[in-house]
PyMOL commands that place a pseudoatom at each C-alpha (Angstrom):
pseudoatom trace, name=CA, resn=UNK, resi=1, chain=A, elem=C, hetatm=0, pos=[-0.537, 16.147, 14.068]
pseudoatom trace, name=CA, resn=UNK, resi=2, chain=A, elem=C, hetatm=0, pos=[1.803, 15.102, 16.600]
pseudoatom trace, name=CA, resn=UNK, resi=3, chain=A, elem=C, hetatm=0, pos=[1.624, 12.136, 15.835]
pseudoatom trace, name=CA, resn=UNK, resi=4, chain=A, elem=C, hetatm=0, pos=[1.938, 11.738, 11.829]
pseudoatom trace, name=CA, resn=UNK, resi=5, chain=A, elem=C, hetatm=0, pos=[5.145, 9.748, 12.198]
pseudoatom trace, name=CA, resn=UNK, resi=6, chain=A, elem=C, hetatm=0, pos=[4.184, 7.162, 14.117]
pseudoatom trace, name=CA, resn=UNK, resi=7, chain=A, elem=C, hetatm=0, pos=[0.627, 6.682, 11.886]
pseudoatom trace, name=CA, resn=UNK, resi=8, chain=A, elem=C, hetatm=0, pos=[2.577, 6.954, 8.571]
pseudoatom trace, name=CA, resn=UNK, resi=9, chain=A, elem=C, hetatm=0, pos=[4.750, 4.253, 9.472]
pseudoatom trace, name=CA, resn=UNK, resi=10, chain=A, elem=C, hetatm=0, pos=[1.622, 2.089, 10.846]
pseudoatom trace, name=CA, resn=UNK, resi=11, chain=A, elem=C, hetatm=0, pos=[-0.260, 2.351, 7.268]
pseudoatom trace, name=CA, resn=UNK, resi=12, chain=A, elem=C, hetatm=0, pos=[3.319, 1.396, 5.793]
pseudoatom trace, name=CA, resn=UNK, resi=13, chain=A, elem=C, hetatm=0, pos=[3.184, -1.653, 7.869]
pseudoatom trace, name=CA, resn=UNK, resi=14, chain=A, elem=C, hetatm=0, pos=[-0.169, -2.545, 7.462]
pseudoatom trace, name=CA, resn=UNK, resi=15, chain=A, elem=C, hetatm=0, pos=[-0.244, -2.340, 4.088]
pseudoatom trace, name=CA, resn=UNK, resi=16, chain=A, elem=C, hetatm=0, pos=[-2.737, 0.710, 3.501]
pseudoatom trace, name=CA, resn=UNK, resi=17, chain=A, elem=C, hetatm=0, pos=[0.823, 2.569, 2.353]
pseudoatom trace, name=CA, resn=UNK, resi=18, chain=A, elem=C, hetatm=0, pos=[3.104, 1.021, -0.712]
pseudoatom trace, name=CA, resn=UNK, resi=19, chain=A, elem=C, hetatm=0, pos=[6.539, 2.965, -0.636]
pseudoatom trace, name=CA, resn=UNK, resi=20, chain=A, elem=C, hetatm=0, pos=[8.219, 2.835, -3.793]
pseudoatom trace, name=CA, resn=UNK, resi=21, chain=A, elem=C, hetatm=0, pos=[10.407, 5.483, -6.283]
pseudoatom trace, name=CA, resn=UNK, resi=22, chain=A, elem=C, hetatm=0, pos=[9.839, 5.784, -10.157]
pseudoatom trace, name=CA, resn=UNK, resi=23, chain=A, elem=C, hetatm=0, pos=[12.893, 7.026, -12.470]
pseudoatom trace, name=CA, resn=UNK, resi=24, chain=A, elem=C, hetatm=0, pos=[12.038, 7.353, -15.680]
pseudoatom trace, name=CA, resn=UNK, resi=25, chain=A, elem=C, hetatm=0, pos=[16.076, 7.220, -16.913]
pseudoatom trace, name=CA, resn=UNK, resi=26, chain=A, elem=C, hetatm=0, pos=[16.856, 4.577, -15.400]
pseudoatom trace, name=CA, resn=UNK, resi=27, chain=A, elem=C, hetatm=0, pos=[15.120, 2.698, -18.047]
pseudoatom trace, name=CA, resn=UNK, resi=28, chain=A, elem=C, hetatm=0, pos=[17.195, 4.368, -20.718]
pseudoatom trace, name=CA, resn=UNK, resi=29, chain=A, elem=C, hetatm=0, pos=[20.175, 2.391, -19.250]
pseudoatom trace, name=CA, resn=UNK, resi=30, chain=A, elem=C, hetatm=0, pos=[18.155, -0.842, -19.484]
pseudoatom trace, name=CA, resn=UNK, resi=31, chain=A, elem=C, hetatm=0, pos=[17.263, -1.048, -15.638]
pseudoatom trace, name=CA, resn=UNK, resi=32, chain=A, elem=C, hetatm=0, pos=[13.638, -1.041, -14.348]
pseudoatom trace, name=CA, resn=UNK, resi=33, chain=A, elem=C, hetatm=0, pos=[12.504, 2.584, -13.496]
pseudoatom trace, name=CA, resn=UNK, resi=34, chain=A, elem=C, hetatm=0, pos=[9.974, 1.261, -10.973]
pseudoatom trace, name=CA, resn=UNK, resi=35, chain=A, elem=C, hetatm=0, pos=[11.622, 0.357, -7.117]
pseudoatom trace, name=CA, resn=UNK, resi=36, chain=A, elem=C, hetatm=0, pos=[9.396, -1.255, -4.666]
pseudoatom trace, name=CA, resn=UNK, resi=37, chain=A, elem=C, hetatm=0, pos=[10.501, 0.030, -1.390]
pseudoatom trace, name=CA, resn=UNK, resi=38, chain=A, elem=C, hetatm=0, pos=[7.832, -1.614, 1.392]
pseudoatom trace, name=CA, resn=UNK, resi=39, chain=A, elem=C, hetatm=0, pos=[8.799, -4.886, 2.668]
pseudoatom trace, name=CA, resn=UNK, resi=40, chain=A, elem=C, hetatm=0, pos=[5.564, -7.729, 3.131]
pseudoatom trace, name=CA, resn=UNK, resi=41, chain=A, elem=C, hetatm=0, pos=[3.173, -5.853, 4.946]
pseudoatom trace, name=CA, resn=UNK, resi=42, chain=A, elem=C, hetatm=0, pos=[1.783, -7.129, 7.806]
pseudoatom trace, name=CA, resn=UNK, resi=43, chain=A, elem=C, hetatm=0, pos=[-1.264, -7.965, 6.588]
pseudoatom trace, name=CA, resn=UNK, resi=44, chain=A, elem=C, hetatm=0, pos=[-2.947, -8.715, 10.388]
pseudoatom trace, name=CA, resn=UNK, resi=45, chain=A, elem=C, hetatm=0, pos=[-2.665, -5.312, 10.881]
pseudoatom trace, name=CA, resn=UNK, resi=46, chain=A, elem=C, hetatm=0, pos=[-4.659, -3.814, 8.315]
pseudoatom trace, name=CA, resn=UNK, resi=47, chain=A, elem=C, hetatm=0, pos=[-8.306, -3.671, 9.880]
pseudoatom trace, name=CA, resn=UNK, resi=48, chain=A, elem=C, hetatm=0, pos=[-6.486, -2.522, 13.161]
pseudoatom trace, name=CA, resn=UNK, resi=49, chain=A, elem=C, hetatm=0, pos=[-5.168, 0.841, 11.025]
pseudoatom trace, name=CA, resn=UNK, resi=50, chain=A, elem=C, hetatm=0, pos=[-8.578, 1.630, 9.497]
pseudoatom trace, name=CA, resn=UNK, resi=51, chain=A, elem=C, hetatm=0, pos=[-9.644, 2.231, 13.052]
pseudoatom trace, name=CA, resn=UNK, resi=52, chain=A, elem=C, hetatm=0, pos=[-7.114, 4.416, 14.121]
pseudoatom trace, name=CA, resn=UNK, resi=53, chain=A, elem=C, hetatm=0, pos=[-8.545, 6.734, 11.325]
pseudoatom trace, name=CA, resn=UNK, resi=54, chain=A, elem=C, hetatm=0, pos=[-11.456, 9.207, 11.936]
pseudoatom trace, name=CA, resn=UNK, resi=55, chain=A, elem=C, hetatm=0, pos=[-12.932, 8.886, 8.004]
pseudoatom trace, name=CA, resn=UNK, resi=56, chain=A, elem=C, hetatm=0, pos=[-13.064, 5.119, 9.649]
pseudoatom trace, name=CA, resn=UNK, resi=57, chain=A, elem=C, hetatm=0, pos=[-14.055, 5.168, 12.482]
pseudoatom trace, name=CA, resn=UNK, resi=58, chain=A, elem=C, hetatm=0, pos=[-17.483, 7.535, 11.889]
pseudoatom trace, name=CA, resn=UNK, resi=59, chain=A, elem=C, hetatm=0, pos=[-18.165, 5.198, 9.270]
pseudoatom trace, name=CA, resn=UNK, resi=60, chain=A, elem=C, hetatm=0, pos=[-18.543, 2.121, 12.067]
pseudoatom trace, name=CA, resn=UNK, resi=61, chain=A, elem=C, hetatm=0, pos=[-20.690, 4.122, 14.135]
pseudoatom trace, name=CA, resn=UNK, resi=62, chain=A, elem=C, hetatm=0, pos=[-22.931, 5.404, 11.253]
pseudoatom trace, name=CA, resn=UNK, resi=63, chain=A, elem=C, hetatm=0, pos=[-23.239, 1.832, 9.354]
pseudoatom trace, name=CA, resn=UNK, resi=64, chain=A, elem=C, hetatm=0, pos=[-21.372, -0.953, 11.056]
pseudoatom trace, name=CA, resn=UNK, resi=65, chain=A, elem=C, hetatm=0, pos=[-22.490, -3.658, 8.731]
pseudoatom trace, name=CA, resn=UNK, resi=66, chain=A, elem=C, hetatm=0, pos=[-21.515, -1.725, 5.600]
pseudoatom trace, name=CA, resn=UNK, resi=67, chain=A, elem=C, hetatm=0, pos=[-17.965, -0.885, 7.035]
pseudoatom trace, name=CA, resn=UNK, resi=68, chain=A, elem=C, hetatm=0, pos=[-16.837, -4.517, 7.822]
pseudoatom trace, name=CA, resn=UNK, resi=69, chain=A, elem=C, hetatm=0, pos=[-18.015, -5.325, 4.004]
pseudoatom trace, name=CA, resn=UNK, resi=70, chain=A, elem=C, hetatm=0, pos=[-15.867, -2.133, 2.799]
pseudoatom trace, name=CA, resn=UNK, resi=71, chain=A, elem=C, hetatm=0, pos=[-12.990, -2.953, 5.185]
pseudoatom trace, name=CA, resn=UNK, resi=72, chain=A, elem=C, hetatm=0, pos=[-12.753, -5.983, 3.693]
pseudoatom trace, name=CA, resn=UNK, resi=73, chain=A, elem=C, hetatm=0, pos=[-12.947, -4.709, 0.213]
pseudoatom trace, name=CA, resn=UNK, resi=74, chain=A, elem=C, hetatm=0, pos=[-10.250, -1.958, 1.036]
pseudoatom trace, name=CA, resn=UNK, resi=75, chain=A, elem=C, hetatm=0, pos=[-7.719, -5.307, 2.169]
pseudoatom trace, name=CA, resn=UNK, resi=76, chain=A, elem=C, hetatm=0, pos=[-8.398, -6.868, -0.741]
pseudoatom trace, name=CA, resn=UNK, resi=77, chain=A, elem=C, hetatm=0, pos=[-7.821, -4.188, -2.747]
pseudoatom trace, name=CA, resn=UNK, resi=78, chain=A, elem=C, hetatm=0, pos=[-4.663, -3.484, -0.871]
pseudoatom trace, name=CA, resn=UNK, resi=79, chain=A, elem=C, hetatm=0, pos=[-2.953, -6.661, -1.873]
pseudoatom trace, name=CA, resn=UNK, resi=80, chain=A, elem=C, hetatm=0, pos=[-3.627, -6.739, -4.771]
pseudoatom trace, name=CA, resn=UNK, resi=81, chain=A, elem=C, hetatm=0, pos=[-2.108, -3.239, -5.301]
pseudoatom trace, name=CA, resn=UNK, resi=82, chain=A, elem=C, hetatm=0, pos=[0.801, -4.709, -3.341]
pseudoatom trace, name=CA, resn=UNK, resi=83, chain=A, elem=C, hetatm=0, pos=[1.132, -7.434, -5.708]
pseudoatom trace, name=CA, resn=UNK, resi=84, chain=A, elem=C, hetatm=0, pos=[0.699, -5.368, -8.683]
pseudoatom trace, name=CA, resn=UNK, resi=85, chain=A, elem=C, hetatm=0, pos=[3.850, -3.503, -7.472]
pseudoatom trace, name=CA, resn=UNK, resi=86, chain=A, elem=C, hetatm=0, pos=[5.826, -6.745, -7.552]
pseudoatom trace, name=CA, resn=UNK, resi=87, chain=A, elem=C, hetatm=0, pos=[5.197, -7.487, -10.421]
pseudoatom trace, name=CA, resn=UNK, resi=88, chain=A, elem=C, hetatm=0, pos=[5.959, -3.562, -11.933]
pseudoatom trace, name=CA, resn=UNK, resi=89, chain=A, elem=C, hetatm=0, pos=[9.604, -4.162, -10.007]
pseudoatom trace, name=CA, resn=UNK, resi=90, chain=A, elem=C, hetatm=0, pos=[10.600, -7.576, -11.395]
pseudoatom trace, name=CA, resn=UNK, resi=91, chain=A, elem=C, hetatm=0, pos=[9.931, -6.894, -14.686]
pseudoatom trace, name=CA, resn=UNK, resi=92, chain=A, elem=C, hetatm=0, pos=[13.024, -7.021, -17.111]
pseudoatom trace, name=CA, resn=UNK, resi=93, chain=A, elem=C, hetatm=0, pos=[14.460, -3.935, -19.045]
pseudoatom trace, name=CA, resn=UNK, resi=94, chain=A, elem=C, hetatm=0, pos=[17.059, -5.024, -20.267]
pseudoatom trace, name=CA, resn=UNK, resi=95, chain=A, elem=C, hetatm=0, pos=[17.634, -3.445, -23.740]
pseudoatom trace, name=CA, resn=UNK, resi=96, chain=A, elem=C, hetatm=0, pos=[16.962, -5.482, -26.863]
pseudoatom trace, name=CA, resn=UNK, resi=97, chain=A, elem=C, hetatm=0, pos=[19.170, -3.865, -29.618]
for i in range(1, 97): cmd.bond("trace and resi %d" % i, "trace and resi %d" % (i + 1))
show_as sticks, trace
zoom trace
């Protein structure tokens, strides 16, 4: 636990994380409600933070070939879900009255 920080700011950075804030009344005043927070993540590091995690990790040792498919799958996945957020926070919302 010591070291939460440090690994919370890793899956930030390597994408596993998205940081971004929702306010709902913001939208009343024609502004987007959804704020994407995380700059580009650095995509490189993504397979790097899946094996600083235990859940991981014991899945390498019990079926390596399976992992490296679902590692890849769980990138993937992760940009897209990156890009989805993007796309949420450069949408218009500007009133129409």
């Amino acid at each position: 636990m010591g070291k939460t920080q440090a690994q919370t700011k890793l899956a930030v950075e390597a994408g596993y994380w998205h940081l971004y804030r929702f306010n709902p009344l913001l939208e009343a005043e024609g502004k987007n409600p959804f704020s994407l927070d995380s700059k580009e993540p650095d995509w490189s590091k993504f397979q790097d933070y899946l094996k600083t995690e235990v859940r991981y990790t014991s899945l390498i040792k019990a079926f390596p070939e399976e992992a490296a498919i679902l590692f890849k799958a769980a990138e993937e996945n992760a940009k897209w879900r990156y890009k989805s957020y993007q796309r949420l926070a450069a949408m218009e919302f500007a009133k129409t009255e």
